[in-house]
N, C-alpha and C positions, 0 to 999 in steps of 0.2 A: 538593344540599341535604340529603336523608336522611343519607347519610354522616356531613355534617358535625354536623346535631344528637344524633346516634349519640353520636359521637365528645365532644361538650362534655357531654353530659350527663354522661357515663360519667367524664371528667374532673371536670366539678364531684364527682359522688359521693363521689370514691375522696379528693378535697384534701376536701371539708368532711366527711367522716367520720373523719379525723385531726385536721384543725386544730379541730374538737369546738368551732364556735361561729357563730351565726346570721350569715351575711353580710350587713353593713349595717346588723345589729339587727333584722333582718326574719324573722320565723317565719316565713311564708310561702312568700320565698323559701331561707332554709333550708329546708324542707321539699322543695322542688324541687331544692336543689344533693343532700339526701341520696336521694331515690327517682331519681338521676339514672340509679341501674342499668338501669331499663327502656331505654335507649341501648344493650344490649347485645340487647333484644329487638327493636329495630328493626334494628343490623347482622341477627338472625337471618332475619326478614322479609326485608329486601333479598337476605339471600344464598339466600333458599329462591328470590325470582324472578327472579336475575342468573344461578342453575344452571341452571335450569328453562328460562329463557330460548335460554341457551347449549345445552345440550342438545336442544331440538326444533329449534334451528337449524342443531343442526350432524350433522343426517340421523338422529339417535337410530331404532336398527330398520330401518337399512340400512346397504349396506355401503359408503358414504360413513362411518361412525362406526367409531371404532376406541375398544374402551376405555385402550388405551396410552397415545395422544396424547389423553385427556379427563384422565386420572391424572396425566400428566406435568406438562400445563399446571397442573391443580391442583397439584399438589408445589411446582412453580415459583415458583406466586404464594406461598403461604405458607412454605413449609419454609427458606427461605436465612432471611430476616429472621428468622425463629422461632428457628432454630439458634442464631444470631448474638448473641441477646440471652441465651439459656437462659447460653449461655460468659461474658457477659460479667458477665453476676450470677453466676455459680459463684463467679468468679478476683476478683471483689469491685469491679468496675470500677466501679459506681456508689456514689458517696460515702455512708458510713453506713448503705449497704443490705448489714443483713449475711445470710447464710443460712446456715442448720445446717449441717455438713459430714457427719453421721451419715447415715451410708447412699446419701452423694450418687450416688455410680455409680448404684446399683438407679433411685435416684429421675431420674438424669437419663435413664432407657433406656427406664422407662415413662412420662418426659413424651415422648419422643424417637418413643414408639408411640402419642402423643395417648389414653394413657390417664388422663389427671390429671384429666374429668368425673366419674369414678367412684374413681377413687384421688384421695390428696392432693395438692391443687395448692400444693406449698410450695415450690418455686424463687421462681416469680412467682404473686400469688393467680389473674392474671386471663387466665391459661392458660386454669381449665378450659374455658373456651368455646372455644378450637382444637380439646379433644376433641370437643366437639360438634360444630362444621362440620367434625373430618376423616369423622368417621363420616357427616353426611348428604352429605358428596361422595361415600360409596361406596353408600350405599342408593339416592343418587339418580335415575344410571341405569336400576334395577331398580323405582322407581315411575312413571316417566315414562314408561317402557317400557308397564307396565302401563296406564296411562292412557290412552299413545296408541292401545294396542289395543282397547280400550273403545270400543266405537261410540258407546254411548247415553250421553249428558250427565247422565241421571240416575243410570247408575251409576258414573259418574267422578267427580262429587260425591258418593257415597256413600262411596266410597273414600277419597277426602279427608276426610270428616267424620270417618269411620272409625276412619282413622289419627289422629285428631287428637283423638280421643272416648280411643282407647286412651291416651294422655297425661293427660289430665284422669283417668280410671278409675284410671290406677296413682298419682298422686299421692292421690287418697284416699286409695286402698286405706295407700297409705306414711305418710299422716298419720294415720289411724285408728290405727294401730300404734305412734305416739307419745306418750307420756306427757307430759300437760298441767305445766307449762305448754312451751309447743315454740320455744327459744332461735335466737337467728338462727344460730349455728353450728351447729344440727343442722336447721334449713330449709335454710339454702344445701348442706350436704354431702348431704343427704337428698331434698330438694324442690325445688331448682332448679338444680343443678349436671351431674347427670346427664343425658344424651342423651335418654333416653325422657322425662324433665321436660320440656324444651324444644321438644317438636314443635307447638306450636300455630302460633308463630310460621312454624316453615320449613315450615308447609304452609300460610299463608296465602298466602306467599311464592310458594308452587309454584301455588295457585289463581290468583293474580292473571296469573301470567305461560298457566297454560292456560286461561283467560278470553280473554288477550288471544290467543294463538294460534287458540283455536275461533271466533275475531269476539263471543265476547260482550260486549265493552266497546266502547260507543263513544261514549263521553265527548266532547264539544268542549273545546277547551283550556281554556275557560271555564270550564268545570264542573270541570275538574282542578284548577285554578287554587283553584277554592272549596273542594273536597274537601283538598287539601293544606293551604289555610288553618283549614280547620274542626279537619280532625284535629290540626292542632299546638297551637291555640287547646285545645281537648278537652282533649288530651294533657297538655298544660301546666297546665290546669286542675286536671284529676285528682293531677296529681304537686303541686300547690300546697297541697290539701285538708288534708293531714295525710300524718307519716311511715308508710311504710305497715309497715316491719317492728318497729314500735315494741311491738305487742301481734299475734303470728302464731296465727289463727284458722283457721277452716276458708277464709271467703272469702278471709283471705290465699294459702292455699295450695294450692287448688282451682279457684277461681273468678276471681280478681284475674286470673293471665296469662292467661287468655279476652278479658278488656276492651283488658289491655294490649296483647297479638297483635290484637286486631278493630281498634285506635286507630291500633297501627300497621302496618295493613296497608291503611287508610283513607289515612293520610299517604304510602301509597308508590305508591299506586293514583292518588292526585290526581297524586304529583310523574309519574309513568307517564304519563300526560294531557294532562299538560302543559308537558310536558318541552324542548317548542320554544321556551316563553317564559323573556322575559328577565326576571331578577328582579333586582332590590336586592343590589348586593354581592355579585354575581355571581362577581368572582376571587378575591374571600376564602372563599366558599365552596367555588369551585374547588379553590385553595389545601391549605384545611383537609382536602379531600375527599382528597387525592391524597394525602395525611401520612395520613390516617385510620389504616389498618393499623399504620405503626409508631407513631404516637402512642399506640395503645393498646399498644403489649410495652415501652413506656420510660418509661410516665410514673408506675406506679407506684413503681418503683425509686428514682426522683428525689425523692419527697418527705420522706425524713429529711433529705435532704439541703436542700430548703425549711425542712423547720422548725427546723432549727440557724441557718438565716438570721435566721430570723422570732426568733427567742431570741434570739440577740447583737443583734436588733435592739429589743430587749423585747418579745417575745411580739406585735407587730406581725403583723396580719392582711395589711393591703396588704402586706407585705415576704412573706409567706406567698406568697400567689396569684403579686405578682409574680414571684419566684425560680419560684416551681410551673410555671408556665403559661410563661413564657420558656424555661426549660432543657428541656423538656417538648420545645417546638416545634426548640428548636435541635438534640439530641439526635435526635428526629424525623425531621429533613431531612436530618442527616448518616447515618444511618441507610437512609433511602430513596435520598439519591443514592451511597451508595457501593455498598452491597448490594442493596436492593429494585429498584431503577428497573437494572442492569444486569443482573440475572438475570431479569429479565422481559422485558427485552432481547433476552436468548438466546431465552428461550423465544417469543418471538414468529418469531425468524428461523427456528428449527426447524420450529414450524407452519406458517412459510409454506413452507420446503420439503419437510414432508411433504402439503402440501396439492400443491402442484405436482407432487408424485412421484406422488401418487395419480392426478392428471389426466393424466398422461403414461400410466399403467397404461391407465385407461381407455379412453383415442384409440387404444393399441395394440393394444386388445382389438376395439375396434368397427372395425379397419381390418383385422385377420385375419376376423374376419366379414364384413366385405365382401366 
């Protein structure tokens, strides 16, 4: 369920900040299809506690952990599909999405190194958040590590705070530096694009999942239930109020992703909880869930290709979304099942035979000691 409202937000965002007009006639929710970005702060949440997770599971600080087979699997999940699409917006394969060719090599080598959070993300805009999840796949082991050696609970939440205080500290500091008034194109390249911008989120991520490891959570699925309902209700709320980057203040740029990392880290805590129940539209969400990742590296590409629709059809909104939102998903699945879903393939049969190789190492060890 996270995944999937991840994922539609971020879709409504990226179509009603082009097709540039209130869906339904509705401000409101206009306002909600445009602050849909916070969908990209929930993927960060989920993914600080699906590593975090994976990581104190799979013996982090002993020698059950290899960082080879932690690196690999991550490469795995992301790098085939990320490639795949970088090439096919170069050589122009999505209709009407065109890209600069000026300096492409340089540019496709440092998206190639997940540097596009802190350089320009101009293949695709909505790269630079791969720079950001490659970099905290690599600090990750090196905070959990730390963590887990931390006996005392009060200073593993200090550490978390910590790290999460230094994100909020350099975003002032980066907007005090800014000359009033502060345009979204120098917030997002400046204030929220960067790796160090974005840690509130993947350490709530990583709090929730060492919560759950140390027993501090123990929620009934009832309560998960409520907490997932609260936080979406909130969440939805908050994104209905008003556009938020429409006038960027200090609480925009300081304070706002505090709320939005607490809101959703509320929403990933409930679905945590209660995650055995069945809910409403369960395979659509499934569904969605599992397109999640490439829906987001295709669906920006697609939409000049929507609004040429929506024009030959006279500026037609319903012919917008519909083209948007269909090519989006068809694109999506071909996508996932020819590249995504077989290379994750691989790399699950590898894990299991370095899992088996490792088990075999060690029977042979504990049998010479014998």
């Amino acid at each position: 369920l996270v995944r999937s409202l991840a994922i539609v937000l971020v879709l409504f965002r990226h179509g009603q900040r082009v097709a540039n007009s209130p869906p339904l006639g509705s401000d409101w929710l206009g306002h909600v299809f445009l602050n849909g970005w916070v969908g990209v702060d929930l993927f960060f949440v989920l993914s600080g506690y699906l590593i975090a997770q994976h990581l104190l599971r799979s013996g982090l600080g002993t020698q059950h952990f290899t960082m080879k087979r932690y690196l690999v699997g991550r490469a795995m999940r992301i790098v085939p599909a990320y490639f795949a699409v970088i090439a096919l917006v170069v050589i122009g394969a999505f209709p009407l999405f065109d890209v600069n060719q000026t300096l492409i090599i340089p540019r496709m080598i440092y998206h190639a190194l997940f540097l596009q959070d802190y350089l320009p993300s101009n293949i695709n805009i909505v790269f630079w958040s791969l720079g950001v999840e490659a970099k905290f796949y690599l600090i990750a082991p090196v905070l959990l590590w730390v963590l887990v050696s931390l006996r005392s609970s009060g200073a593993q939440i200090a550490l978390l705070l910590g790290v999460a205080g230094t994100a909020t500290a350099l975003r002032y500091v980066d907007f005090t530096a800014i000359a009033d008034p502060v345009s979204y194109e120098t917030f997002f390249r400046s204030l929220r694009s960067p790796f160090h911008a974005c840690l509130e989120p993947l350490i709530a991520g990583v709090a929730i999942s060492l919560a759950q490891y140390r027993g501090w959570i123990k929620l009934t699925e009832h309560w998960g239930i409520v907490f997932l309902a609260g936080g979406i209700v909130a969440l939805l709320g908050l994104l209905a109020s008003h556009e938020f980057m429409a006038d960027i203040g200090l609480y925009d740029a300081v304070a706002q992703p505090i709320v939005i990392a607490a809101l959703s880290g509320l929403i990933t805590l409930g679905a945590v909880a209660g995650k055995t129940t069945r809910l409403p539209f369960e395979r659509g969400f499934a569904l969605v869930s599992r397109l999640s990742y490439a829906l987001y590296l295709v669906h920006y590409p697609l939409i000049p290709f929507a609004l040429f629709c929506s024009h030959e059809a006279g500026s037609s909104l319903l012919v917008f979304w519909t083209v948007y939102l269909a090519t989006s998903f068809l694109v999506a699945w071909v996508l996932h099942r020819y590249v995504e879903k077989p290379c994750l393939e691989i790399r699950d049969r590898w894990l299991v035979r370095g899992q088996q190789g490792g088990a075999m190492v060690r029977l042979e060890a504990r049998a010479k000691q014998a």
